[in-house]
C-alpha positions in Angstrom: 181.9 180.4 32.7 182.0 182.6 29.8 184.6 182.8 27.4 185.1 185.9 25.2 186.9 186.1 22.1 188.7 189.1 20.9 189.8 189.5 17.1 192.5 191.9 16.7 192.6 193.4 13.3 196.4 195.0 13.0 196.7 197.6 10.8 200.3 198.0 9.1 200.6 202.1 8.8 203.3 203.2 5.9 204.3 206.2 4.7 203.8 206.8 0.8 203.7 209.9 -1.4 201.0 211.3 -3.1 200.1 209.9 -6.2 198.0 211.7 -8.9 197.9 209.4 -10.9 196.9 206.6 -9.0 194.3 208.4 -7.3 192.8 209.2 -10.9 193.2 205.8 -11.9 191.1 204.7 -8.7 188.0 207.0 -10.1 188.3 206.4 -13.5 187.7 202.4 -12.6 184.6 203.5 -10.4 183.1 205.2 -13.4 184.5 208.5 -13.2 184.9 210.6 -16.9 188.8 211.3 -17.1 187.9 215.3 -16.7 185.9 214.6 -13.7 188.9 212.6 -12.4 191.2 215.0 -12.8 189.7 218.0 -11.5 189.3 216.2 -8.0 192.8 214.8 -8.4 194.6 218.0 -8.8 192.0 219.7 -6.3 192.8 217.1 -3.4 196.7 217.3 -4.2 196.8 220.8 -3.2 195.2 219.7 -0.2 197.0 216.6 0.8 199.3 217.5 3.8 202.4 215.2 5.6 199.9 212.4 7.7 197.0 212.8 5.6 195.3 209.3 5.5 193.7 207.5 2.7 190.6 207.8 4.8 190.8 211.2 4.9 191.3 211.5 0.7 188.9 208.6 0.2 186.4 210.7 2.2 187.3 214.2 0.0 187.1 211.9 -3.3 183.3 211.0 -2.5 182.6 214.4 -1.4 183.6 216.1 -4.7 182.5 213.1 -7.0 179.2 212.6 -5.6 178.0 216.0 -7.1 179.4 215.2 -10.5 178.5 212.0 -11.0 176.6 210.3 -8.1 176.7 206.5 -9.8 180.5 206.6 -9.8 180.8 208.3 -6.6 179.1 205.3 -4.9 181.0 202.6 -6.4 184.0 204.5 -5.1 182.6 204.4 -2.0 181.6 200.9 -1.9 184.7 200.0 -3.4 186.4 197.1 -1.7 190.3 195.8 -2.2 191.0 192.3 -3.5 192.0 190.2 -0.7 190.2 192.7 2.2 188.3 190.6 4.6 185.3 192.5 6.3 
């Protein structure tokens, strides 16, 4: 008999509000020059709807860093939180 293991990964979903300045923060410590930073962050705030996800912006962040500065764009991308198990 076979036993099969399931791990459950729970994600807790909360509501937050936009924030510029956090979102510039986030590229400025993957590299980004401060004027690259906030040209995207001002372009993806006009685009940020109710129940956009943080996928969803991360995914628009690489998209319009990547052109301007590839090196940073990746370590955005690769970017993982503190205390994030894989």
């Amino acid at each position: 008999m076979h036993l099969l293991w399931l791990l459950l990964v729970k994600v807790k979903k909360r509501s937050e509000n936009f924030d510029k300045a956090k979102l510039k923060a986030s590229m400025k410590k993957a590299g980004a020059k401060d004027a690259h930073a906030t040209k995207i962050a001002d372009k993806i705030k006009g685009k940020v709807k109710p129940g956009t996800t943080t996928v969803i912006i991360r995914r628009w962040v690489i998209t319009e860093l990547r052109p301007l500065d590839a090196k940073a764009a990746r370590a955005y991308e690769t970017y993982k939180k503190p205390g994030k198990k894989n």
